[in-house]
VOPAGU-2260 file (C-alpha; in pm, 1 decimal, decimal comma):
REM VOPAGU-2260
SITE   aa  ch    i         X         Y         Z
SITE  UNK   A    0   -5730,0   18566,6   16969,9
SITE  UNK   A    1   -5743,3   18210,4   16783,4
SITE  UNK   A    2   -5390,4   18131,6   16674,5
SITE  UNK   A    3   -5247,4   18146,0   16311,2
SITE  UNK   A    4   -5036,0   17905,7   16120,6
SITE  UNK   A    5   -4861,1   17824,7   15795,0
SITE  UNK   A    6   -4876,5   17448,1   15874,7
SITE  UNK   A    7   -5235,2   17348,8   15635,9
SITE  UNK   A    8   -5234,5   17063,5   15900,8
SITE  UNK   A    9   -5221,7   17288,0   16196,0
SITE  UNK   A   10   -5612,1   17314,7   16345,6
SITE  UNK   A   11   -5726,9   17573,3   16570,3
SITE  UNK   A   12   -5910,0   17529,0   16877,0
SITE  UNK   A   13   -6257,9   17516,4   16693,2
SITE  UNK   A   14   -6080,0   17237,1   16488,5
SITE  UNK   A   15   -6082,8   17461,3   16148,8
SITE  UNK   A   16   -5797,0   17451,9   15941,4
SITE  UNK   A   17   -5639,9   17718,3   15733,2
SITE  UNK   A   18   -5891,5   17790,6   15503,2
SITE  UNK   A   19   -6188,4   17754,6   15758,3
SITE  UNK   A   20   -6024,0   18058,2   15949,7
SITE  UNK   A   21   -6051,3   18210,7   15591,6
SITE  UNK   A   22   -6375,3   18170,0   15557,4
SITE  UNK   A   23   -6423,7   18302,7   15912,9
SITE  UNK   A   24   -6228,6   18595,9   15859,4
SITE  UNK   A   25   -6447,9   18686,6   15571,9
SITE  UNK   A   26   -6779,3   18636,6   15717,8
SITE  UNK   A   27   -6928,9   18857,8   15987,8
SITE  UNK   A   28   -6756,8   18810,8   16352,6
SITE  UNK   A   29   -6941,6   18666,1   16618,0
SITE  UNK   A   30   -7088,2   18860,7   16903,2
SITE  UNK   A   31   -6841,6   18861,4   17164,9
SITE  UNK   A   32   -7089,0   18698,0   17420,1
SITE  UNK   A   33   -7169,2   18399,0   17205,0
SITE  UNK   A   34   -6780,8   18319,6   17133,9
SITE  UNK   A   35   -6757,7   18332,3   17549,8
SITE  UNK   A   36   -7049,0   18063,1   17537,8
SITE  UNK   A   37   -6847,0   17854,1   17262,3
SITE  UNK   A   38   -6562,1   17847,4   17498,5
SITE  UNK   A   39   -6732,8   17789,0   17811,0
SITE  UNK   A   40   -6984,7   17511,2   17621,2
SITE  UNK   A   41   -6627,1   17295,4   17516,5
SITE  UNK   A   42   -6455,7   17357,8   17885,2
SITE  UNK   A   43   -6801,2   17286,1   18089,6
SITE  UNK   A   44   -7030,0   17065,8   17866,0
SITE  UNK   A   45   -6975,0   16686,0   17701,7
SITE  UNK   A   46   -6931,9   16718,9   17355,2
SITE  UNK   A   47   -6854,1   17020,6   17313,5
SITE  UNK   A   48   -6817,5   17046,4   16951,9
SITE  UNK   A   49   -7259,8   17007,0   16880,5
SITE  UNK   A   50   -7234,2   17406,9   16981,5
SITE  UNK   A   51   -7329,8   17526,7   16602,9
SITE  UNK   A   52   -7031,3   17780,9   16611,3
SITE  UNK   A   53   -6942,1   18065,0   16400,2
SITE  UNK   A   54   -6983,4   18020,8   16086,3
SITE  UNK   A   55   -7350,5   17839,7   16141,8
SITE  UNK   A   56   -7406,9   18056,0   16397,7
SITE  UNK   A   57   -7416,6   18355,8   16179,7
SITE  UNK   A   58   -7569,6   18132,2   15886,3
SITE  UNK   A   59   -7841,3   18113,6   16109,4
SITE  UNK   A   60   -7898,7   18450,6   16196,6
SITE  UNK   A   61   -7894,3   18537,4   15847,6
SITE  UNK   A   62   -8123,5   18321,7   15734,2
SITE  UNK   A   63   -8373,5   18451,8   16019,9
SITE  UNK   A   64   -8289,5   18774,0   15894,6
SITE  UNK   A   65   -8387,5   18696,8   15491,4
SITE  UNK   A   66   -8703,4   18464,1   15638,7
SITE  UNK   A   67   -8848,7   18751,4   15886,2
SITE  UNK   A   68   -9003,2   18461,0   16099,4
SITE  UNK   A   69   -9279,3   18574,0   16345,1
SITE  UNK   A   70   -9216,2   18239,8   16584,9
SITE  UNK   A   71   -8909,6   17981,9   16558,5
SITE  UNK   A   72   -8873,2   17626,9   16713,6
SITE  UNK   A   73   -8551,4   17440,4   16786,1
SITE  UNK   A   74   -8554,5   17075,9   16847,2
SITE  UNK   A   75   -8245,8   17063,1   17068,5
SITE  UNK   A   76   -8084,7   17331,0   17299,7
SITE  UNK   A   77   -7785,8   17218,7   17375,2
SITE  UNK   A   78   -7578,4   17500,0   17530,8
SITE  UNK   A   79   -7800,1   17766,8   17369,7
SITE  UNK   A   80   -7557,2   17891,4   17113,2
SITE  UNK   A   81   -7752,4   17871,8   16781,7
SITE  UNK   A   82   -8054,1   17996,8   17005,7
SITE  UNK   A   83   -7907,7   18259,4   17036,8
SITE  UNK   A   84   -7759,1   18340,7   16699,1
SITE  UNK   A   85   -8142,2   18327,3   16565,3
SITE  UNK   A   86   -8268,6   18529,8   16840,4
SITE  UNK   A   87   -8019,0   18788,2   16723,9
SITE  UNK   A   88   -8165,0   18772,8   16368,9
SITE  UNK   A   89   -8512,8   18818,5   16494,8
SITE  UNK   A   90   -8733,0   19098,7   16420,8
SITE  UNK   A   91   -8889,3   19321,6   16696,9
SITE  UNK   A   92   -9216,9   19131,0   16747,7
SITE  UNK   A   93   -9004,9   18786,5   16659,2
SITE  UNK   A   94   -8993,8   18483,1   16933,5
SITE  UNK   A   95   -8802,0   18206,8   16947,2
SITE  UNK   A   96   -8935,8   17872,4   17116,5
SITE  UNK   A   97   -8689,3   17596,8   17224,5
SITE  UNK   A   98   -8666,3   17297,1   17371,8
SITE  UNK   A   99   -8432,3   17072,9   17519,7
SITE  UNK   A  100   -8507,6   16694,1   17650,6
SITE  UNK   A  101   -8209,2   16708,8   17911,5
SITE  UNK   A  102   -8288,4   16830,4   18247,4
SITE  UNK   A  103   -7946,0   16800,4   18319,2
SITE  UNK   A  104   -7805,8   17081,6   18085,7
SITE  UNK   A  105   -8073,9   17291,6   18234,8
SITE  UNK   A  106   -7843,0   17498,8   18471,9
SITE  UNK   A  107   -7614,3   17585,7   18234,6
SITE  UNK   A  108   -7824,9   17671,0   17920,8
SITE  UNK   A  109   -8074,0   17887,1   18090,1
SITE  UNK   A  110   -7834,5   18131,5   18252,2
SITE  UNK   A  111   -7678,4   18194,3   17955,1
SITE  UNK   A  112   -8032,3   18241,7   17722,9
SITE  UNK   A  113   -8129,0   18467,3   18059,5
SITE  UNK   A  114   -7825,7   18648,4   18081,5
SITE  UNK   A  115   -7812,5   18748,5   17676,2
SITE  UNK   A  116   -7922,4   19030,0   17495,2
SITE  UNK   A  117   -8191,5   18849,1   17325,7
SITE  UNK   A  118   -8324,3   18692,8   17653,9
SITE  UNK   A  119   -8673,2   18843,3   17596,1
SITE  UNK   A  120   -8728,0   18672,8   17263,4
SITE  UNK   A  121   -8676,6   18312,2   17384,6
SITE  UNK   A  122   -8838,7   18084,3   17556,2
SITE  UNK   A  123   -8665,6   17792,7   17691,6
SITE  UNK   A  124   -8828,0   17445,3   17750,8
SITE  UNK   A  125   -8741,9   17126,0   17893,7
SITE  UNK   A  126   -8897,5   16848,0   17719,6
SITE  UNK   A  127   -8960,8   16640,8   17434,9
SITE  UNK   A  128   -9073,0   16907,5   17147,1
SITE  UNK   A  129   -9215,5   16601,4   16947,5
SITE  UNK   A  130   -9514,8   16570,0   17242,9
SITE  UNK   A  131   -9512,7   16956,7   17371,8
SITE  UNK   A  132   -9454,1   17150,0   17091,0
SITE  UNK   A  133   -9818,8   17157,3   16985,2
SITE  UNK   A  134   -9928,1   17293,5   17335,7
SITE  UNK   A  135   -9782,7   17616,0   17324,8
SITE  UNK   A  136  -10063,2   17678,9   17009,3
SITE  UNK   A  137   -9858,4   17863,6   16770,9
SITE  UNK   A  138   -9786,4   17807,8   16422,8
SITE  UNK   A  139   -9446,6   17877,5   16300,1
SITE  UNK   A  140   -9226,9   17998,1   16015,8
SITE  UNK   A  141   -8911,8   17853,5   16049,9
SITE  UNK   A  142   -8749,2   17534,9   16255,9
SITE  UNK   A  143   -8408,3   17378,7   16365,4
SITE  UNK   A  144   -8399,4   17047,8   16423,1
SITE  UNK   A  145   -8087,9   16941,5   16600,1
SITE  UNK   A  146   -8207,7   16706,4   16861,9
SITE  UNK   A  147   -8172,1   16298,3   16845,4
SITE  UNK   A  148   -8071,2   16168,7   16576,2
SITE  UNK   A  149   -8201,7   15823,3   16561,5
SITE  UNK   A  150   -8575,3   15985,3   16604,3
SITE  UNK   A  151   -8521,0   16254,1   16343,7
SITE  UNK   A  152   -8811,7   16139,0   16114,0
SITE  UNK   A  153   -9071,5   16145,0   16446,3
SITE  UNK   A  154   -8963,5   16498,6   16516,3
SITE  UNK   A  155   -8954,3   16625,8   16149,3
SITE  UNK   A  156   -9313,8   16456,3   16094,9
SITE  UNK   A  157   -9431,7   16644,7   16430,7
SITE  UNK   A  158   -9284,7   16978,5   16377,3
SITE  UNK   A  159   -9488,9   16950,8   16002,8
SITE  UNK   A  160   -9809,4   16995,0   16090,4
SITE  UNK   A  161   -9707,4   17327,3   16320,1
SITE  UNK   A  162   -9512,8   17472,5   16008,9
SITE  UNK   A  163   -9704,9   17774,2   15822,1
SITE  UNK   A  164   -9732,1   17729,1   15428,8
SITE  UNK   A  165   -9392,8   17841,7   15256,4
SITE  UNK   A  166   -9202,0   17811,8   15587,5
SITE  UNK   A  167   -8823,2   17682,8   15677,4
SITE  UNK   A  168   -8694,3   17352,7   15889,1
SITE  UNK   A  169   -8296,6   17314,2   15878,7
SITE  UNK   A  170   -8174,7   17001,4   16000,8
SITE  UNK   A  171   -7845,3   16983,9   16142,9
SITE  UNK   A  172   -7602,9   16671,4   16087,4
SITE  UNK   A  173   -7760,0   16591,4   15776,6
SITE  UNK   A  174   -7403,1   16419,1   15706,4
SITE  UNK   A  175   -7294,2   16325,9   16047,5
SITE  UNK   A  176   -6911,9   16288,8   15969,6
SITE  UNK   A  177   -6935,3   16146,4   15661,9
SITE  UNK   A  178   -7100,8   15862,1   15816,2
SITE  UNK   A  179   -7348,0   15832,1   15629,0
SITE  UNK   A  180   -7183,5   15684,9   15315,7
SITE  UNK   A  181   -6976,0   15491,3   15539,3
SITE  UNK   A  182   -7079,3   15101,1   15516,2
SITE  UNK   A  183   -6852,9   15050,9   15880,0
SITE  UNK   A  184   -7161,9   15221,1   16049,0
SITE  UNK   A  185   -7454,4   15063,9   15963,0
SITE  UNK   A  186   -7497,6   14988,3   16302,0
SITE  UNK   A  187   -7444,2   15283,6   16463,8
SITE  UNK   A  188   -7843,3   15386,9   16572,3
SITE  UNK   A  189   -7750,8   15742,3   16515,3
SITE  UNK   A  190   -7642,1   15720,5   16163,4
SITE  UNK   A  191   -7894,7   15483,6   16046,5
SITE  UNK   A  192   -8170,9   15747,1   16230,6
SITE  UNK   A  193   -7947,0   16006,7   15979,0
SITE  UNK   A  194   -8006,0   15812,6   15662,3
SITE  UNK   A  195   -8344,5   15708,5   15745,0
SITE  UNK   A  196   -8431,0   16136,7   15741,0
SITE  UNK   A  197   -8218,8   16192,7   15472,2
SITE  UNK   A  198   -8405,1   15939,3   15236,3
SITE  UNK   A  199   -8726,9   15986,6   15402,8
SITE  UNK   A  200   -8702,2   16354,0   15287,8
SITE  UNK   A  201   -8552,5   16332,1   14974,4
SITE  UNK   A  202   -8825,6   16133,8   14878,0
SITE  UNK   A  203   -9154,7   16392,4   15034,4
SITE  UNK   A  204   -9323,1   16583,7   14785,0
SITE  UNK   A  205   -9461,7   16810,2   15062,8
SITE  UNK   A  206   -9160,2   16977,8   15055,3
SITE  UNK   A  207   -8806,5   17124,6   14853,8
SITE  UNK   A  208   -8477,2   17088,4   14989,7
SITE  UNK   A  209   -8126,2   17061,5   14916,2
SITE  UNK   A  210   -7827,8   16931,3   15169,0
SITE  UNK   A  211   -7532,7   17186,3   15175,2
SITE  UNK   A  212   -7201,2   17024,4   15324,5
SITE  UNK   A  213   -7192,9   17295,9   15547,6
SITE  UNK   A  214   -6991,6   17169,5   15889,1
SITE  UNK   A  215   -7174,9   16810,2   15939,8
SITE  UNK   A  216   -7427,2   16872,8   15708,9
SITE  UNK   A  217   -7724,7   17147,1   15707,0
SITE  UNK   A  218   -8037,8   17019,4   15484,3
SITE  UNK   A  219   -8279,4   17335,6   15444,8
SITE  UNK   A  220   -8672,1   17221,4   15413,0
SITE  UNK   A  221   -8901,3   17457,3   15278,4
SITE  UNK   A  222   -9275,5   17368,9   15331,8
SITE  UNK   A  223   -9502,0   17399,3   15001,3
């Protein structure tokens, strides 16, 4: 039970404040398995916080749901949380390919993608999606990219040529705390990778796409 309070400062432990938990407690709830990974993701795992969390988490799986995908990539496990969440949204002959470049989160994010309801729709890779993506020979409808920052332009221009016409990449961090209007970090690799995507898509005319100031910032891609 996340705690309540009347002080606008107070934040809970998912760092919301009062109107976040609003805006949670008018959306749908999270499945109680993927709110046990949230925890154990921020008591287990560095950094914490890069779990995509409720709100996203069911943004996600509605936007699965409304796309009807027949094969997703992610670009960036992490813990497995918002492989999950589009797993969920999946439709029976749906799958779900994802990959993560640490081999040391391995232990962790496979036991709980094995151990979930929607283990039979995913399959979980370790490695560099940018290189092995285009070996599993599929062509795909929809994509989350929320893997390193400072190479976001490689992986966005190596997921393209996989994507079916009309079909979905979301990028996560699109704003990366602000960051990226922020003149004290132009030096910071990760934010400069940030603004390097953000301009270098702004600017494609292969594709639409708006940035919503959703969390850290969610840019949705669609492919023409």
């Amino acid at each position: 039970m996340k705690s309540k309070t009347q002080n606008p400062n107070h934040t809970t432990l998912e760092g919301e404040n009062i109107l976040d938990e609003y805006v949670l407690s008018h959306s749908d709830a999270e499945p109680e398995y993927l709110y046990r990974l949230w925890r154990a993701t921020n008591v287990h795992m560095l950094h914490g916080r890069m779990a995509s969390g409720h709100l996203q988490g069911r943004l996600l799986k509605m936007l699965v749901k409304m796309v009807n995908p027949q094969n997703i990539i992610e670009v960036g496990t992490f813990s497995g949380y918002s492989a999950l969440c589009m797993a969920e949204g999946l439709g029976e002959q749906g799958h779900l390919y994802t990959f993560e470049i640490n081999d040391e989160q391995e232990p962790f994010t496979r036991k709980w993608i094995e151990d979930s309801p929607w283990a039979d729709k995913i399959t979980f890779i370790i490695g560099d999606a940018a290189t092995e993506a285009k070996k599993i020979g599929k062509s795909f409808d929809f994509a989350f990219m929320d893997g390193d920052k400072r190479t976001y332009v490689e992986t966005y221009e190596s997921l393209l040529p996989l994507m079916n016409k009309g079909a979905f990449i979301l990028a996560d961090n699109t704003l990366w705390d602000g960051h990226v209007t922020d003149a004290d970090y132009d030096k910071d690799q990760q934010t400069v990778g940030i603004r390097r995507f953000n301009d270098y898509v702004a600017a494609d005319n292969r594709v639409e796409k708006v940035l919503l100031p959703l969390r850290d910032g969610l840019t949705i891609i669609r492919v023409l």
